[in-house]
Backbone as CSV, one residue per row, in Angstrom:
resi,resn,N_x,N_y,N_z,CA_x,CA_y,CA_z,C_x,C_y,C_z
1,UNK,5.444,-42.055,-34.029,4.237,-41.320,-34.400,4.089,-40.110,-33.485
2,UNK,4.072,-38.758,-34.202,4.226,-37.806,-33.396,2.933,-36.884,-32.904
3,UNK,2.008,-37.686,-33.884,0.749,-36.901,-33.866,0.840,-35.905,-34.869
4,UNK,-0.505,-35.798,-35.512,-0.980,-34.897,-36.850,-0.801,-33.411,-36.465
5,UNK,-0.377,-32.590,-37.038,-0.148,-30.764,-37.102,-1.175,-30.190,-37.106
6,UNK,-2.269,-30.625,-38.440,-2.770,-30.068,-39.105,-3.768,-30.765,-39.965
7,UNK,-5.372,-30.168,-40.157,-6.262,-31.292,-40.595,-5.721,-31.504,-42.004
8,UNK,-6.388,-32.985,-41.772,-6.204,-33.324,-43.113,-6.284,-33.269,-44.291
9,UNK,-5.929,-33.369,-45.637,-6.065,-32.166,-47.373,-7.398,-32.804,-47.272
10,UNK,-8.129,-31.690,-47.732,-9.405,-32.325,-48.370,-9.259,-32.645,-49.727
11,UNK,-10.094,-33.703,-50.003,-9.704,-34.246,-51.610,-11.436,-33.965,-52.141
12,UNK,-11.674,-33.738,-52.940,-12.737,-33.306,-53.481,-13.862,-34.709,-53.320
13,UNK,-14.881,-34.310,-53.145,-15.809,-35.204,-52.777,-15.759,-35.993,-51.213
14,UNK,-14.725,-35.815,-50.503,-14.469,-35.530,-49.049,-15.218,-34.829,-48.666
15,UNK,-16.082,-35.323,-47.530,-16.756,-34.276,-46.709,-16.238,-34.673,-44.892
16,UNK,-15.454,-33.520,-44.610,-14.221,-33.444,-43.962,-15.071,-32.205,-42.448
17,UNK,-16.235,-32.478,-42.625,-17.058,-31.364,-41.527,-17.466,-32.199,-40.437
18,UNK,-17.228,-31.963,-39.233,-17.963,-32.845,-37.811,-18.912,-31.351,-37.701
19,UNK,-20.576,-32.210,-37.489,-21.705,-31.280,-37.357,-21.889,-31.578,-35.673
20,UNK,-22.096,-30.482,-35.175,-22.665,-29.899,-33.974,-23.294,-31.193,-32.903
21,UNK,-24.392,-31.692,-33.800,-24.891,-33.394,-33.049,-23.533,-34.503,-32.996
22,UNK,-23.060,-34.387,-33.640,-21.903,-35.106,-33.738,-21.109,-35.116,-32.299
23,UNK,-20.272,-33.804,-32.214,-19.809,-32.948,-31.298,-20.412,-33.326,-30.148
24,UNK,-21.902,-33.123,-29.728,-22.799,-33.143,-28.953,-22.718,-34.727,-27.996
25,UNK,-22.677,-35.101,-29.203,-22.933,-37.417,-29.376,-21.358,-37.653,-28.431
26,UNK,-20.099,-36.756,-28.981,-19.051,-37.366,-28.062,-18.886,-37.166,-26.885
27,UNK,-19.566,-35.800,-26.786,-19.239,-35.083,-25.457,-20.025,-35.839,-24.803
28,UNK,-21.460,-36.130,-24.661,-22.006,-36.875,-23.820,-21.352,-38.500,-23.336
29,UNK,-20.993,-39.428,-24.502,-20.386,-40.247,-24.516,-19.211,-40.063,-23.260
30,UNK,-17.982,-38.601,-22.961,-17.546,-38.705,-22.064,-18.153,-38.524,-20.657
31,UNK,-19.440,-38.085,-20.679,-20.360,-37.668,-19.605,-20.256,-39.236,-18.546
32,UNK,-20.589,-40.062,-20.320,-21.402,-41.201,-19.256,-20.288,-42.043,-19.154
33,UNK,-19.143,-41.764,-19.346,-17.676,-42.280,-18.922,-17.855,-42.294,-17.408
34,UNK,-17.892,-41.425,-16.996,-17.717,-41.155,-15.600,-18.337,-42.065,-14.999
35,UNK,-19.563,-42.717,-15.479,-20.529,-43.648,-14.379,-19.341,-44.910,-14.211
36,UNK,-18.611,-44.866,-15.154,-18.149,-46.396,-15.030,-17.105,-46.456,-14.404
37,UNK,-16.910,-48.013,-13.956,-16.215,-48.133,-12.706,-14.824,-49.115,-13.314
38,UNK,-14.974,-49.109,-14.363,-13.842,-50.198,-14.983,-12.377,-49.314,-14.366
39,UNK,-11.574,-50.042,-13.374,-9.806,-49.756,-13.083,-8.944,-49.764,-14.330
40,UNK,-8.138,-48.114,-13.433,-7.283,-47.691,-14.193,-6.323,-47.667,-13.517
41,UNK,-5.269,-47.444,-13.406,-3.787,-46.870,-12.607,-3.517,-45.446,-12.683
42,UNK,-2.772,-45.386,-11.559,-2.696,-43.733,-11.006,-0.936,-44.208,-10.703
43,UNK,0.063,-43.663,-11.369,1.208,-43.265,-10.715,1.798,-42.548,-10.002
44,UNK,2.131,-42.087,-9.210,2.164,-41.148,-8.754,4.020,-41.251,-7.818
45,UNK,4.762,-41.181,-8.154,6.263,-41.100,-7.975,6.537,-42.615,-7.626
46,UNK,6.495,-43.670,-6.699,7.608,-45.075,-6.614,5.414,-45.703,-6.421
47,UNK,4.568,-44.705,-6.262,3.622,-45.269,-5.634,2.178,-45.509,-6.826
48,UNK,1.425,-46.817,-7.349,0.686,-47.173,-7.845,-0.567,-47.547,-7.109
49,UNK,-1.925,-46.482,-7.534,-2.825,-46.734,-7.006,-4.234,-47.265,-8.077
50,UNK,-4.973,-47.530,-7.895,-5.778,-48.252,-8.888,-7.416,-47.990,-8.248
51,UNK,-8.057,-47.114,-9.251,-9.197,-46.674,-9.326,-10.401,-46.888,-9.803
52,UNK,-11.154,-47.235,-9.168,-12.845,-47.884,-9.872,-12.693,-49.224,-8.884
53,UNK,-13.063,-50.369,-9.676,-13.221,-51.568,-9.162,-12.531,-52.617,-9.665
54,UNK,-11.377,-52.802,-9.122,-10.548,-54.075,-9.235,-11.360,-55.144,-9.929
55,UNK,-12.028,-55.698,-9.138,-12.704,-56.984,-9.927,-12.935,-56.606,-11.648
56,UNK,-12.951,-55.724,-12.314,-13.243,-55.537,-13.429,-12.202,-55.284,-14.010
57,UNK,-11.457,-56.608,-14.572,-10.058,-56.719,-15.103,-9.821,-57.448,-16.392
58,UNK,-11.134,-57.545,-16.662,-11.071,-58.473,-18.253,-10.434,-57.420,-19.631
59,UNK,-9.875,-57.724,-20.188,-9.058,-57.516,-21.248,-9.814,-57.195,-22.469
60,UNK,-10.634,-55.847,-22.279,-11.219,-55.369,-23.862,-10.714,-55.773,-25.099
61,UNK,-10.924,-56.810,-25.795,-10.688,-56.408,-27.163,-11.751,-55.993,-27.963
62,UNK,-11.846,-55.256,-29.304,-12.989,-55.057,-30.480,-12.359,-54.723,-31.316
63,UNK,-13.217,-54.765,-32.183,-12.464,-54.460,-34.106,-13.246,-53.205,-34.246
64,UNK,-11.909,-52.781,-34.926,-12.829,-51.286,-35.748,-12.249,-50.794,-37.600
65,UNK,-13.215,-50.059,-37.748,-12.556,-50.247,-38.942,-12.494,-49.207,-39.440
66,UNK,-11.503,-48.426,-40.386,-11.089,-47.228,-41.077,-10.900,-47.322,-42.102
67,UNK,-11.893,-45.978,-42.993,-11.573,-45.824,-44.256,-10.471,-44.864,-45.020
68,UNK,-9.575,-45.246,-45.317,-8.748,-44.255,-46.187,-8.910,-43.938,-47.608
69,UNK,-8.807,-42.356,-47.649,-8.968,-41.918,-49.383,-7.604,-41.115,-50.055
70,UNK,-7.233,-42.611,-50.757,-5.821,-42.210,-51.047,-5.593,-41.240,-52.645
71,UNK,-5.233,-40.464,-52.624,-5.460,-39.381,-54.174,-5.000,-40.168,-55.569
72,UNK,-5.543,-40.355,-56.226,-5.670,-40.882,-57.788,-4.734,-40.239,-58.447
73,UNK,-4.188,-39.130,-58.061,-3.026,-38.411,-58.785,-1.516,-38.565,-58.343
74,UNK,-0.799,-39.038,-59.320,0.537,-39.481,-58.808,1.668,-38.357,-58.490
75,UNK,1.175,-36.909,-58.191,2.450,-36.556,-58.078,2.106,-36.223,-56.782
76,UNK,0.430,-36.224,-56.277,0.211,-35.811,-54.978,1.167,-36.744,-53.946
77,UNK,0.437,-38.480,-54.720,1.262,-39.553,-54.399,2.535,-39.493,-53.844
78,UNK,3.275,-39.149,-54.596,4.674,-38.683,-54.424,5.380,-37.845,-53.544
79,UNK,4.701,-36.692,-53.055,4.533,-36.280,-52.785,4.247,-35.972,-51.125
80,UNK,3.529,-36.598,-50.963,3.379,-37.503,-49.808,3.431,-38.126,-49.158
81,UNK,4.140,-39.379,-49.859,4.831,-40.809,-49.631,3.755,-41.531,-49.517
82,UNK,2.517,-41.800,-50.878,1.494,-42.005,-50.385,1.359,-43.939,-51.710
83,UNK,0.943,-44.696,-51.443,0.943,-45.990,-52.372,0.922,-45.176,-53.552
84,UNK,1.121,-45.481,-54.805,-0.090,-44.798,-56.448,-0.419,-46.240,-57.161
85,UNK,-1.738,-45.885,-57.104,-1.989,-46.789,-58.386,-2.601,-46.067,-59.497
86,UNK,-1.991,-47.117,-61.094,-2.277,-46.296,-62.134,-3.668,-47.061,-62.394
87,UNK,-4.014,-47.931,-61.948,-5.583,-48.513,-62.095,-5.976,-48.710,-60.748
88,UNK,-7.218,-49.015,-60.754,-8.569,-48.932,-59.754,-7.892,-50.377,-58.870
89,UNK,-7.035,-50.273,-57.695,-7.077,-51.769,-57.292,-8.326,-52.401,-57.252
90,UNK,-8.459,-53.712,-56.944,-10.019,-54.521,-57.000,-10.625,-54.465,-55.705
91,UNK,-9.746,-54.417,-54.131,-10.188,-53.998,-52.823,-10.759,-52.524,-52.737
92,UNK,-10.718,-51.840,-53.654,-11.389,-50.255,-53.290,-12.238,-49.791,-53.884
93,UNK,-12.514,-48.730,-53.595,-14.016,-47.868,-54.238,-13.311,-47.143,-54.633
94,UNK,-13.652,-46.536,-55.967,-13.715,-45.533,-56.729,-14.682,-44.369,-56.722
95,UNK,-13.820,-43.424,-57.079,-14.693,-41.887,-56.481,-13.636,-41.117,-57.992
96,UNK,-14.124,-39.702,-58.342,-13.556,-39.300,-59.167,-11.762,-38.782,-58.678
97,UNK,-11.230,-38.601,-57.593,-9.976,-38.123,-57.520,-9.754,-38.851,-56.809
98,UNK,-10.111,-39.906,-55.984,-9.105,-40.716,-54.694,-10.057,-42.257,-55.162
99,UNK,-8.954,-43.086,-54.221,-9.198,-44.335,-54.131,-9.275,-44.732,-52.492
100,UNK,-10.603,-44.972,-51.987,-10.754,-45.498,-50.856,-10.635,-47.367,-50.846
101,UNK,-9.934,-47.134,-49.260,-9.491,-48.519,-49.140,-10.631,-48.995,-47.130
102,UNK,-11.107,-49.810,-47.429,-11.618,-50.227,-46.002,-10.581,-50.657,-45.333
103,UNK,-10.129,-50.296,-44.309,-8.895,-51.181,-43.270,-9.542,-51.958,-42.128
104,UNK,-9.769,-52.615,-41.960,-10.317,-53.374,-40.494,-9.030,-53.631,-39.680
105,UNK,-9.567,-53.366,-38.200,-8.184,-53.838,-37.395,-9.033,-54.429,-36.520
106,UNK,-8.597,-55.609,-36.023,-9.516,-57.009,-35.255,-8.595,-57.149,-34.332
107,UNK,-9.752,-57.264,-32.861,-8.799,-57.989,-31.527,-8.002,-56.421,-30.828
108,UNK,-8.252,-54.857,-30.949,-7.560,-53.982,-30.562,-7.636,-54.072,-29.250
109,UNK,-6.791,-54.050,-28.464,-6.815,-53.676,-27.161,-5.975,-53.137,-26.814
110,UNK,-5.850,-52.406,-25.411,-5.031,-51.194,-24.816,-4.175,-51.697,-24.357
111,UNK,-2.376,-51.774,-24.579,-1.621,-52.492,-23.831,-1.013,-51.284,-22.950
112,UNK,-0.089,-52.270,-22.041,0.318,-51.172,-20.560,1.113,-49.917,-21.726
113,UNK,1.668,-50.718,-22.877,2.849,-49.783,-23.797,2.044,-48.693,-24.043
114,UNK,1.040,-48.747,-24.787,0.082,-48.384,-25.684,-0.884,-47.355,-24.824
115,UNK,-1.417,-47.702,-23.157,-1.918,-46.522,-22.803,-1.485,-45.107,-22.790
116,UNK,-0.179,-45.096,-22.401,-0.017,-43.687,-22.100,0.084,-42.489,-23.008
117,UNK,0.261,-43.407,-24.387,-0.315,-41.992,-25.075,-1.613,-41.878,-25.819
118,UNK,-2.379,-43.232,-25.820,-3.938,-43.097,-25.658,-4.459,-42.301,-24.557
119,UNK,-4.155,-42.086,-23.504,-4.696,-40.926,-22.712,-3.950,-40.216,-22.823
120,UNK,-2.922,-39.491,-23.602,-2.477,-38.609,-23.826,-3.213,-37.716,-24.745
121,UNK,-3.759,-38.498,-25.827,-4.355,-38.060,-26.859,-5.993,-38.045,-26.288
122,UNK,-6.117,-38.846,-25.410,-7.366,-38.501,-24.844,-7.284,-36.977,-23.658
123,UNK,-6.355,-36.627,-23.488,-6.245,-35.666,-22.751,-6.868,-34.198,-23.314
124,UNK,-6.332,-34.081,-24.594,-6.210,-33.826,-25.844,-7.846,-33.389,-26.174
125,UNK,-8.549,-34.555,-26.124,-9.682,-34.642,-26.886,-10.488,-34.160,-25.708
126,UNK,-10.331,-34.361,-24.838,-11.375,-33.825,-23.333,-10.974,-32.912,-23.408
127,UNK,-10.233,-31.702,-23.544,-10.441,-30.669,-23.101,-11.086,-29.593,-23.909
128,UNK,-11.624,-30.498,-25.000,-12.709,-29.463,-25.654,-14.326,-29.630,-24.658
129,UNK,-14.325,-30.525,-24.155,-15.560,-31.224,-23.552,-15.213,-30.826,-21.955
130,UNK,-14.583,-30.007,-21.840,-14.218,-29.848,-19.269,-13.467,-28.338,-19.862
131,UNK,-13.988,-27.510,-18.665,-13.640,-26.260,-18.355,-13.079,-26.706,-16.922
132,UNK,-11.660,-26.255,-16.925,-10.921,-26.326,-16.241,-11.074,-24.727,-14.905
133,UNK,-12.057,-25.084,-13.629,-12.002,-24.098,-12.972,-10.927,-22.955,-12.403
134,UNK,-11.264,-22.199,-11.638,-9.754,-21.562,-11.001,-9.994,-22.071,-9.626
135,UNK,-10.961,-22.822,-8.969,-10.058,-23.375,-7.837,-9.613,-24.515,-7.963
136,UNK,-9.088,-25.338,-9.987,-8.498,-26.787,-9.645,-9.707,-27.615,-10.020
137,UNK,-10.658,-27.553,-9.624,-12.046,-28.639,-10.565,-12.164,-28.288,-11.679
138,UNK,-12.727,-29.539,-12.088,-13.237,-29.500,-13.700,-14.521,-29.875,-14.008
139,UNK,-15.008,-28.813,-14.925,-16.591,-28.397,-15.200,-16.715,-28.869,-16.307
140,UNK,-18.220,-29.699,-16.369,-18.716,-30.090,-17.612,-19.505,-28.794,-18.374
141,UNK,-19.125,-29.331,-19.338,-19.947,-27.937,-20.693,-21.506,-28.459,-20.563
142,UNK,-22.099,-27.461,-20.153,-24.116,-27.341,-20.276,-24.253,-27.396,-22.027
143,UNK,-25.134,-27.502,-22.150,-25.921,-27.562,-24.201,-25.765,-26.567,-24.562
144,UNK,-25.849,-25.567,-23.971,-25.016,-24.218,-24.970,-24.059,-24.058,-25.491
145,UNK,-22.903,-24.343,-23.780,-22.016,-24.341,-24.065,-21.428,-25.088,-25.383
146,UNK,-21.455,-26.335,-24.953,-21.078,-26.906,-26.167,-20.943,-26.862,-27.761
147,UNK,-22.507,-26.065,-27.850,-22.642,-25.417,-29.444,-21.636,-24.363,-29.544
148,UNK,-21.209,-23.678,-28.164,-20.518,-22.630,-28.710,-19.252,-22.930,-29.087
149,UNK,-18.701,-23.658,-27.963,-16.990,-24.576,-28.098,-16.927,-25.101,-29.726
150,UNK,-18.101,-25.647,-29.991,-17.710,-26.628,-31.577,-17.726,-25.400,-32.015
151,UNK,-18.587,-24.235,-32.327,-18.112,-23.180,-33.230,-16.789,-22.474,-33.184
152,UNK,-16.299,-22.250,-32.036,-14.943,-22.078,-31.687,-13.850,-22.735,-32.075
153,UNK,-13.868,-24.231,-32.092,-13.050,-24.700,-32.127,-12.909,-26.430,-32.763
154,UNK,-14.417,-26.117,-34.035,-14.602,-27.299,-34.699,-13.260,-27.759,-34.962
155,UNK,-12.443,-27.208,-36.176,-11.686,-27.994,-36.681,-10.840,-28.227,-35.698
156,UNK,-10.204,-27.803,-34.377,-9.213,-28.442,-33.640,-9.614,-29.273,-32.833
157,UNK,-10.760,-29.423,-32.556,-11.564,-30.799,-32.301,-11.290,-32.365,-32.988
158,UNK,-11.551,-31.703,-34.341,-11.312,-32.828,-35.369,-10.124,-33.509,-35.333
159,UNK,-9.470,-32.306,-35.441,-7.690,-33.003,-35.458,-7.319,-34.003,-33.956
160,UNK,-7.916,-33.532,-32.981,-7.656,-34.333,-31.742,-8.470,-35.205,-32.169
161,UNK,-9.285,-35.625,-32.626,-10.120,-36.864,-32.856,-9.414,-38.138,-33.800
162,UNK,-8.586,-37.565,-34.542,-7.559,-38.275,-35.717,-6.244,-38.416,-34.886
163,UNK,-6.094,-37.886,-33.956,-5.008,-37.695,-33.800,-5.368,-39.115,-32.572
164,UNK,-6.707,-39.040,-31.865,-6.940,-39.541,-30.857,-7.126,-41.353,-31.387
165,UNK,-7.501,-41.275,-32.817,-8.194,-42.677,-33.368,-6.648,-43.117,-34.383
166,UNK,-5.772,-42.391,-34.413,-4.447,-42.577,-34.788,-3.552,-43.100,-33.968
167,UNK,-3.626,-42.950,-32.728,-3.016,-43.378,-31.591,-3.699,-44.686,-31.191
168,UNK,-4.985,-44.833,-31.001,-5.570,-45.626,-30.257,-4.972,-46.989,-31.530
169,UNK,-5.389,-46.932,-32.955,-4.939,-47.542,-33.844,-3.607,-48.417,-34.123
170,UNK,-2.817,-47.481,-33.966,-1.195,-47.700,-33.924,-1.450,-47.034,-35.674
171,UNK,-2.050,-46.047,-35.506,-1.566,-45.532,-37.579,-0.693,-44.162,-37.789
172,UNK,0.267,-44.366,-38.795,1.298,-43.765,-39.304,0.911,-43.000,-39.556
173,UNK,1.731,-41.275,-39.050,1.223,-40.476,-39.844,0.964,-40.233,-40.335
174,UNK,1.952,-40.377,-41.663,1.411,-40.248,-42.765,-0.002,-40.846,-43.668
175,UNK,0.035,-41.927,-42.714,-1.317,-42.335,-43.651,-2.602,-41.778,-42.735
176,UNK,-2.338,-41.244,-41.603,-3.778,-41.284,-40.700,-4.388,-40.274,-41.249
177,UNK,-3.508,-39.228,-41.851,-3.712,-37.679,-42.441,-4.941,-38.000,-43.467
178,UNK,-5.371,-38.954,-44.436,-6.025,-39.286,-45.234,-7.089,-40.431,-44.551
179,UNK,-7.512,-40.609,-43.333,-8.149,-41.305,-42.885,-9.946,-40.425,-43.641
180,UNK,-10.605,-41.561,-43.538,-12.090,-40.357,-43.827,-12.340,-40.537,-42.592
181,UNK,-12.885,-38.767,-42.598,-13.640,-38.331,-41.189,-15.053,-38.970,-40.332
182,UNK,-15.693,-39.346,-41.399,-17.077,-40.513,-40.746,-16.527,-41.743,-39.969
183,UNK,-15.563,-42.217,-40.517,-15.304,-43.557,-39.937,-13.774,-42.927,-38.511
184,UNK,-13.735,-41.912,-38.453,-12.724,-41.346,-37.492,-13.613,-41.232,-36.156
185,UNK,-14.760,-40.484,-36.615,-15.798,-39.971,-35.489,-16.281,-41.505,-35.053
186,UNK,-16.862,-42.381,-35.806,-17.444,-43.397,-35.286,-16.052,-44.665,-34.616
187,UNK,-15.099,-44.668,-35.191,-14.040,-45.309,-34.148,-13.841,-44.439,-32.992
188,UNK,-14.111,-43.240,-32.761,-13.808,-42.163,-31.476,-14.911,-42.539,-30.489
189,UNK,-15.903,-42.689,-31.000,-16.866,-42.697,-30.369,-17.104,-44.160,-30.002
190,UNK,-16.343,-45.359,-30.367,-16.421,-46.214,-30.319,-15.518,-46.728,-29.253
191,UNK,-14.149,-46.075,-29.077,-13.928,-46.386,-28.133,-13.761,-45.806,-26.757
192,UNK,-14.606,-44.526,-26.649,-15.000,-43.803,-25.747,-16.050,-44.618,-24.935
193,UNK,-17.090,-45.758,-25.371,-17.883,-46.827,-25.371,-17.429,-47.385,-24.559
194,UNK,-16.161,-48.251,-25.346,-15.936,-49.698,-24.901,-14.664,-49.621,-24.034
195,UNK,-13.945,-48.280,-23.768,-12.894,-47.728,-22.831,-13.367,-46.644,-21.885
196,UNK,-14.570,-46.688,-21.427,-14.592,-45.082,-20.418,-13.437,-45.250,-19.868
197,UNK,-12.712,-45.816,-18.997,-11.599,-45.749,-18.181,-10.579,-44.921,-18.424
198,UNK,-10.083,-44.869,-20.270,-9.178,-43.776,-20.324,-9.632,-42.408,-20.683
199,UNK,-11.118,-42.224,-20.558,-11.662,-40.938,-20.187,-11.491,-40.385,-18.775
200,UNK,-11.808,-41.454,-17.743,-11.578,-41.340,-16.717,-9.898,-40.644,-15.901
201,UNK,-9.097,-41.712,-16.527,-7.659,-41.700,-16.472,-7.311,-40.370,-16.851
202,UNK,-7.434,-39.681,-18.269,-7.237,-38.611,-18.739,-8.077,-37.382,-17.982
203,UNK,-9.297,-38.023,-17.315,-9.802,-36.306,-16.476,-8.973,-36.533,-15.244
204,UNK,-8.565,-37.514,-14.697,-7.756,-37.839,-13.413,-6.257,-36.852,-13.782
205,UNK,-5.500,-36.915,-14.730,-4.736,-36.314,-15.405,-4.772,-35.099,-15.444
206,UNK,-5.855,-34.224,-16.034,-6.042,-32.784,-15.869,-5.888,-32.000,-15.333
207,UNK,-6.762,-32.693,-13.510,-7.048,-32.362,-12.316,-5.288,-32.443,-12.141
208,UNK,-4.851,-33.211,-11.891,-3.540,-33.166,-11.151,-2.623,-32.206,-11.844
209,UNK,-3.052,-31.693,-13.164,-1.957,-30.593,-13.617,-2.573,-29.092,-12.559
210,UNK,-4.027,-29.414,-12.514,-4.222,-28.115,-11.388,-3.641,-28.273,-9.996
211,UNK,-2.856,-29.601,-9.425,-3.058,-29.481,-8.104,-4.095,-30.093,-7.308
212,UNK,-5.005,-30.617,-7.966,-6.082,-30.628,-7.058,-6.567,-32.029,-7.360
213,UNK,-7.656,-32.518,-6.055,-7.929,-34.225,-6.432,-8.695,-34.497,-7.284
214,UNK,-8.847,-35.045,-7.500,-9.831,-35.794,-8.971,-10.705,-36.283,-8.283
215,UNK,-11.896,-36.302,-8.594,-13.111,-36.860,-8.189,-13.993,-37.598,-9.119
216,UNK,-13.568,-37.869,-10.176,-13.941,-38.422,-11.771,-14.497,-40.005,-11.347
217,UNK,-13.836,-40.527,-10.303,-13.952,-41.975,-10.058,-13.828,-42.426,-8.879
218,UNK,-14.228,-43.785,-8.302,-13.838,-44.122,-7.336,-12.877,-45.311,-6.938
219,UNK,-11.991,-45.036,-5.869,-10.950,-45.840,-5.473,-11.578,-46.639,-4.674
C-alpha cells in the first residue's frame, strides 16, 4: 500500500467536502494529544528511548467502521478493479449511481509492524496543523490561522486524512479511494482520541528532521 495520489472520484450524491469546524475539531484533537502521557519509542541509531510514562502499556484495541461507495456502473467497475454488481446486494444501501457497503473492523490495534507508517501518515496529517519554525521548534496554528491553512489547503488535507485512516486500517488502495469522507473524518478523529501517542511520536519526528529536541512529551 503506497498511499493515495489523489482525492478520491466523486460519484454523484457524494459529498466529498471537509468544512472548516471539521478541520478545526482535528486540529484541536492534536492539541490535546500533547497532554497525554501514553509511551512511545524513540530510535535513534543502536539506541531505544521511551517517552511519556512507562506504566501506561495496555494494548489499545477499538472498532471502527467505514463506509464505501462502490459505482453501480460496470465499466467504471472495470475499470478500476472495483467488485460490480448487476443487482442491489442485500448488505448495502442504495443511492442512484453507487452502492454503499458498511465495513466494520473490530479489535484494531497498533502493532510494532504497523506503527511506522501510521506515524508516517500521521506525519503527513500534522503538518497541516504545526508551523515548522526557523530556529527548529514547532508552532501551533492560532484560530485564524487555521481557517486560513483549510482554505489553502482543504483538499490536501483530505487526502492525508484517507491516506492517514487507510493506513491506520490496513485498506487497499484501491478500495480506500472510494471510502466516504464522513466516516474517514470520524475514524481520523477517532483515532487521534484513542492514540495521542502517535501524534506525539510523529511531532517528535518533525522536530528531529529540524535538528532540534522535541519537547511534545515527557521522558
Amino acid at each position: 500500500m503506497g498511499g493515495l495520489k489523489a482525492l478520491p472520484i466523486i460519484l454523484g450524491g457524494i459529498d466529498m467536502s471537509l468544512t472548516v469546524e471539521q478541520f478545526r475539531d482535528l486540529k484541536n484533537k492534536t492539541d490535546k494529544a500533547n497532554e497525554d502521557n501514553t509511551p512511545y519509542p524513540v530510535v535513534d541509531g543502536a539506541n531505544i528511548s521511551v517517552f511519556g510514562d512507562a506504566n501506561l502499556t495496555k494494548v489499545k484495541k477499538n472498532d471502527y467502521t467505514i463506509v464505501f461507495g462502490f459505482p453501480k456502473d460496470k465499466k467504471m467497475c472495470e475499470k478500476y478493479g472495483l467488485p460490480y454488481y448487476d443487482t442491489k446486494p442485500p448488505e448495502a444501501e442504495e443511492t442512484p449511481l453507487y452502492y454503499e457497503f458498511t465495513v466494520n473492523y473490530d479489535g484494531v490495534a497498533i502493532t510494532p509492524r504497523s506503527n511506522l507508517g501510521i506515524v508516517g501518515a500521521t506525519m503527513d496529517f500534522l503538518k497541516f496543523f504545526r508551523e515548522l519554525k526557523e530556529d527548529g521548534g514547532v508552532e501551533k496554528l492560532e484560530k485564524v490561522d487555521v481557517a486560513m491553512r483549510f482554505m489553502r489547503a482543504g483538499k490536501d488535507v483530505q487526502l492525508a486524512m484517507y491516506n492517514l485512516a487507510a493506513t491506520f486500517l490496513d485498506i487497499d488502495d484501491k478500495y480506500a479511494t472510494w471510502m466516504e469522507p464522513l466516516s474517514v473524518c470520524a475514524t481520523v478523529g477517532k483515532v487521534l482520541d484513542e492514540h495521542p501517542e502517535i501524534v506525539n511520536e510523529a511531532e517528535r519526528f518533525l522536530l528531529s528532521s529540524t535538528g532540534e529536541p522535541a519537547t511534545t512529551a515527557q521522558q
